[in-house]
C-alpha positions in Angstrom: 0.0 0.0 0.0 1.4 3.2 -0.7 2.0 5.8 2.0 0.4 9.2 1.2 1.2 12.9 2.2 -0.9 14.0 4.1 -0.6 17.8 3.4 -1.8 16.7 -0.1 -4.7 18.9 -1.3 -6.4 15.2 -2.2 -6.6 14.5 1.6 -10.1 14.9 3.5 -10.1 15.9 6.8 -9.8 12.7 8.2 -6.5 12.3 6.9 -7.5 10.0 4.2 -7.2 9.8 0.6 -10.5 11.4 -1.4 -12.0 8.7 -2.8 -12.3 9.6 -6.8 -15.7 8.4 -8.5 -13.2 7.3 -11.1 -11.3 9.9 -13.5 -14.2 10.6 -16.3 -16.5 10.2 -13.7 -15.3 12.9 -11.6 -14.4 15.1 -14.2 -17.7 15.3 -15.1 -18.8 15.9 -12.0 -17.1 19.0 -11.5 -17.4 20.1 -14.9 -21.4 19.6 -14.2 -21.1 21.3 -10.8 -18.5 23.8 -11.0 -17.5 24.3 -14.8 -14.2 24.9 -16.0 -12.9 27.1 -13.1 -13.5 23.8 -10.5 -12.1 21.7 -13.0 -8.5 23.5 -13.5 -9.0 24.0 -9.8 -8.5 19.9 -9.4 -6.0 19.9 -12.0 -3.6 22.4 -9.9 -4.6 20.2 -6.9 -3.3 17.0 -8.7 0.2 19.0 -9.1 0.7 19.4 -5.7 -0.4 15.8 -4.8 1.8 14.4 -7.1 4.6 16.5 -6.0 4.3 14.3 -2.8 3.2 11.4 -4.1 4.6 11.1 -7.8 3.4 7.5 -8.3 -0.2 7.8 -7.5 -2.3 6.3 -9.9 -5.6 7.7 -9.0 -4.2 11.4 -8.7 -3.0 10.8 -11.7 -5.8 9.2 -13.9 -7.9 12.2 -12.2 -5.4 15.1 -13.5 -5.1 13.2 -17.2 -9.2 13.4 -17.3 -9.0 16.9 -16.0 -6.3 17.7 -18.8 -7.7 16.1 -21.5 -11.4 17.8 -20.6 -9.6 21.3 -20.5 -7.8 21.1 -24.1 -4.3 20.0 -22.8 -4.2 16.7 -24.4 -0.4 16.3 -24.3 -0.2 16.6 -20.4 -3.3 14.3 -20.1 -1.6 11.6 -21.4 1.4 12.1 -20.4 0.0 11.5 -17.0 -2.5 8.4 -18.5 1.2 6.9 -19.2 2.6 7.6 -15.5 -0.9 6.4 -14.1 -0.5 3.1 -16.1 3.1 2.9 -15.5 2.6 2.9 -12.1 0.2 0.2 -11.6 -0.4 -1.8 -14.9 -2.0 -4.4 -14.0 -4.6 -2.8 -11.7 -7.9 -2.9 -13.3 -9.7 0.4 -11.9 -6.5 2.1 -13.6 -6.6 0.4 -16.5 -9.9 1.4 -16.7 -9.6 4.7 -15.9 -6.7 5.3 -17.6 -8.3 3.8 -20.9 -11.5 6.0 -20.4 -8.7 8.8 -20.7 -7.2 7.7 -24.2 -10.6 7.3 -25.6 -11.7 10.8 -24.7 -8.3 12.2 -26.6 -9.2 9.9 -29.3 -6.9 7.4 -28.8 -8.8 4.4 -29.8 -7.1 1.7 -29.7 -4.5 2.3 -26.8 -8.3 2.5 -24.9 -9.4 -0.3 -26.7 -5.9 -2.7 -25.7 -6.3 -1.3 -22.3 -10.1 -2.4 -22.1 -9.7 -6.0 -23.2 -6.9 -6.2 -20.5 -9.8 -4.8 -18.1 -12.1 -7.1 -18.7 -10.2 -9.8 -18.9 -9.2 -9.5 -14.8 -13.1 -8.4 -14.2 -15.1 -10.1 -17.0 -18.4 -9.4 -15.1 -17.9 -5.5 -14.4 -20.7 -3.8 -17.2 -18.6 -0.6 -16.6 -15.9 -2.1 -18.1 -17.5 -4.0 -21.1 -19.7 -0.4 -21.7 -16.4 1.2 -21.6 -14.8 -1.5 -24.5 -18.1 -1.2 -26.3 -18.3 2.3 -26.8 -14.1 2.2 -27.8 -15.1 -0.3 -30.5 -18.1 2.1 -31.4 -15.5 4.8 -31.7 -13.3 2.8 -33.9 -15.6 1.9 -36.2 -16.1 -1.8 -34.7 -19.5 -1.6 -34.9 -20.1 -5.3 -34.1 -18.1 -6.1 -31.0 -19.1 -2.8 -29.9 -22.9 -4.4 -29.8 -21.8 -7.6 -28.1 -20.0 -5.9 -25.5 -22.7 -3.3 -24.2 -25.9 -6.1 -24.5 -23.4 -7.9 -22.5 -23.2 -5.3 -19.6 -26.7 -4.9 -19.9 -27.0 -8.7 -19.3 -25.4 -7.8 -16.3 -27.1 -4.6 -14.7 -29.4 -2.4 -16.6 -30.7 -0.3 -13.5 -29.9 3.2 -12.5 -28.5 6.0 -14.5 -25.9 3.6 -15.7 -27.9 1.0 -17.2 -29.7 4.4 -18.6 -26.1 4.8 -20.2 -25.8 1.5 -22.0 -29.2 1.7 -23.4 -28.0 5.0 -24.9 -25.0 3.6 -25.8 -26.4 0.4 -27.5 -29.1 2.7 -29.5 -26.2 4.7 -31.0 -24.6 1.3 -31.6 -27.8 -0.7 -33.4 -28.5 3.1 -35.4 -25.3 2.6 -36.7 -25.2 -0.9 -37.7 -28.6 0.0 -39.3 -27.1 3.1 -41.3 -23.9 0.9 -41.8 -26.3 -2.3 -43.4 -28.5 0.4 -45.4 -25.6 1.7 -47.4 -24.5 -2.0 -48.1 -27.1 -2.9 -49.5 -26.8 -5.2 -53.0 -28.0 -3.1 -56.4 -30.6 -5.0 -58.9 -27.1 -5.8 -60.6 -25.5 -8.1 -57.6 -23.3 -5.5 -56.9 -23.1 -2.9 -52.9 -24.7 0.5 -53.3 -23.3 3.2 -51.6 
């Protein structure tokens, strides 16, 4: 277990470490609550912690989100890659630290981290939502379906199961766009 500072600005009152939501999950939060001025509020928090603490993984998962959200992709991932590099083969950070690469974009990095997710955890829906909606984003339209029925299959109550529906609409629209412009001509041949 790693020993933490505990003049870190991630500290409660108590003297223990904030428990994080998870990195998007939080950064939405405050972006929800607070807007932009509370979210480069918790990045400049992140950069003290990790001053004390350079090898925390969730400080530094949180502060990649918080980056990535607030336009500074480079330092986002930069601090995805120390998250990861810290602890990579903890599944909550590879998880976190894939939803971070899939909001810059980076697809299949999210995608490689996912699989490796759900491979330790093969029950966790947030997990196989997460990989579904990377293979959405990368055009893999079919696994992407698979995967979030699958975390349906698993829990479809709350406001998360409220996300997978969503996710799996935007999913089945596409593979119904996707199979309308493949459709064979009179001649045998694919429209477009």
């Amino acid at each position: 277990m790693m020993k933490h500072d505990e003049r870190s600005p991630l500290f409660n009152r108590r003297g223990g470490l904030t428990r994080f939501f998870g990195g998007m999950a939080a950064v939405g939060l405050v972006l929800a609550l607070g807007g932009c001025e509370k979210l480069r509020q918790v990045v400049e928090n992140v950069v003290e912690h990790i001053e004390m603490n350079p090898d925390d993984p969730r400080a530094l998962y949180l502060g990649a989100a918080a980056c990535i959200e607030l336009g500074d992709r480079d330092k986002g991932l930069s601090w995805a890659r120390r998250a990861l590099a810290s602890d990579p083969e903890e599944p909550n950070v590879l998880y976190n630290v894939a939803c971070a690469f899939a909001t810059a974009d980076e697809n299949e990095e999210a995608i490689g981290l996912l699989e490796k997710a759900v491979a330790t955890e093969p029950e966790n829906p947030n997990f196989l939502d997460s990989l579904g909606w990377a293979y959405f984003k990368a055009g893999r339209l079919r696994e992407a379906q698979e995967r979030i029925q699958r975390s349906l299959e698993i829990d479809d109550s709350g406001p998360s199961g409220a996300t997978r529906r969503s996710h799996l609409e935007e999913v089945e629209a596409a593979l119904r766009s996707d199979s309308g412009s493949q459709l064979p001509s009179e001649d045998g041949g694919a429209t477009n």
